[in-house]
N, C-alpha and C positions, 0 to 999 in steps of 0.2 A: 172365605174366598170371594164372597158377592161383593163384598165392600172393595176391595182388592179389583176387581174387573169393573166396577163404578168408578176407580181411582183410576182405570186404567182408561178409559172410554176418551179421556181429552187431552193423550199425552201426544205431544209435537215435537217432543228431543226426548231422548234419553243419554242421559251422562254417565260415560265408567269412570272407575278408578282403574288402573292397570294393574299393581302388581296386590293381589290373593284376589282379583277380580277375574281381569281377563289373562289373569296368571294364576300358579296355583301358589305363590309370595313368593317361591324361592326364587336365589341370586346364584345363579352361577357365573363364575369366575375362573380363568385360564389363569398360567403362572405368568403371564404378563400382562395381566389384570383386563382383558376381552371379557367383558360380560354376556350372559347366556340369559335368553326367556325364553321358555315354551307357549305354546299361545294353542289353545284347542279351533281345530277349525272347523265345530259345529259352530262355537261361537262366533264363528267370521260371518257362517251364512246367516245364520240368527242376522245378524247387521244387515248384511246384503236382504235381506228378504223385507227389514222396516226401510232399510233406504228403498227397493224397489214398492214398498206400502206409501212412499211418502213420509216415512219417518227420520230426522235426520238423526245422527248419533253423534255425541261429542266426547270429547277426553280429557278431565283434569286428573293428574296425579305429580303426586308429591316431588318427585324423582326427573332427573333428565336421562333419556336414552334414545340415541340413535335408534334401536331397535325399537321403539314406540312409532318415532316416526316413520319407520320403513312398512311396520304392520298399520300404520292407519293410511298407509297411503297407498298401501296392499287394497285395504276394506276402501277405498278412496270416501273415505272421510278427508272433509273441507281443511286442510292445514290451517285456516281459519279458524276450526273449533276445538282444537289441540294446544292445551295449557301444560305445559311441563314443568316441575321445578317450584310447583304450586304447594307448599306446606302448609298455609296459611290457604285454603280453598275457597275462601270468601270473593276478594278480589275477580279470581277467573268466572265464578257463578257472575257475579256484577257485570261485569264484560259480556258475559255471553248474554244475558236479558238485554242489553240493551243494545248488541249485535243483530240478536235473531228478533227482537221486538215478540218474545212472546212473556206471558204472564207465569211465574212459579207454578203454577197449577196443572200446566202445559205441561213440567216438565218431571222426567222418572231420573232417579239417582241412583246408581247401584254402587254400595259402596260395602268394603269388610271390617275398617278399623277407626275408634273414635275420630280421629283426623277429618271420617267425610261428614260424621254426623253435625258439625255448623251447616250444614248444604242439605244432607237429606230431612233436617228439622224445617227446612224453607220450600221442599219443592210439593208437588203433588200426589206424587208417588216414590216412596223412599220404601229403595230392596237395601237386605243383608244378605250377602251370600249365607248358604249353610253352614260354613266353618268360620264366619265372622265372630267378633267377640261380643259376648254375651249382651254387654251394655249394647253395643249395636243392633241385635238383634230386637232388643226390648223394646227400641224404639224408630224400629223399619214398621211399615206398612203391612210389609210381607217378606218372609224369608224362604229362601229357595231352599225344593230339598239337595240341587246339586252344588256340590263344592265349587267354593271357585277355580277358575280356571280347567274346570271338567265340568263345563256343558253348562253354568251357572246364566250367563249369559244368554245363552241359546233359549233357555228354561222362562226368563226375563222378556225374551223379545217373544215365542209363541204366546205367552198370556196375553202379551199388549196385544197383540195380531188377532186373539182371538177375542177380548172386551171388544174391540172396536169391528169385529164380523166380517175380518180380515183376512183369516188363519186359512180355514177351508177353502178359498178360491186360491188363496197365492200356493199350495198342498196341493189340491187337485190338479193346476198347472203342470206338475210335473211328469202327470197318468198321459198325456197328449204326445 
């Protein structure tokens, strides 16, 4: 875990992937094809709590969904850092260093399926959620013990909050 909160000490973005991230992967679908996500909102405040650290959060995944956009513009993440439709995750990582002008080292990955691992092999901190797949996990950083989209996120932003001596004042905050 020490190595893990050294990894975490310089991060300046953390990136999701949406769905078995800040989903738990399932698709639901009405019989005229309305697609459904559940979206946990410890994980929202996890966000809100690095955005008010200074920390920004971005989103590539694979997939396009209205409901992506509706819930990062809930979390009011920058429509800016919101890649959709991103299969190939390379590209959008590209974009975003040379948008936010910060270095791979800077930045945390949270991803659940080989798909993110070209990205989380390039950043400075690369999470598997806990139900990711094996090969994923093998070569994250660190894996969370909560599933995705049940608190995996939230679980993600308190470490980073508390490597960087973050956690306890933006916590205590709330005793006032």
């Amino acid at each position: 875990m020490k190595k893990t909160l050294d990894l975490a000490q310089s991060i300046k973005l953390v990136i999701l992937d949406v769905d078995g991230v800040l989903t738990d992967g399932s698709l639901f679908y009405d019989n005229q094809g309305h697609e459904y996500k559940a979206f946990n909102s410890k994980d929202g405040h996890g966000i809100r709590m690095l955005q008010d650290a200074g920390i920004e959060t971005a989103i590539i995944t694979g997939r396009k969904s209205k409901l992506v956009s509706h819930r990062a513009q809930n979390l009011k993440i920058s429509p800016s850092l919101i890649y959709q439709g991103h299969r190939d995750k390379r590209p959008a990582f590209d974009d975003l260093l040379e948008k936010t002008q910060l270095k791979a080292n800077q930045i945390a990955y949270v991803g659940d399926d080989v798909v993110d691992l070209p990205i989380m092999n390039k950043v400075g901190l690369a999470v598997a959620v806990n139900d990711a797949h094996p090969f994923v996990c093998k070569h994250a950083h660190w894996v969370t013990r909560t599933r995705g989209g049940r608190g995996a996120v939230r679980e993600v932003c308190d470490m980073i909050l508390e490597a960087q001596g973050k956690l306890d004042m933006i916590l205590n905050s709330y005793l006032k």
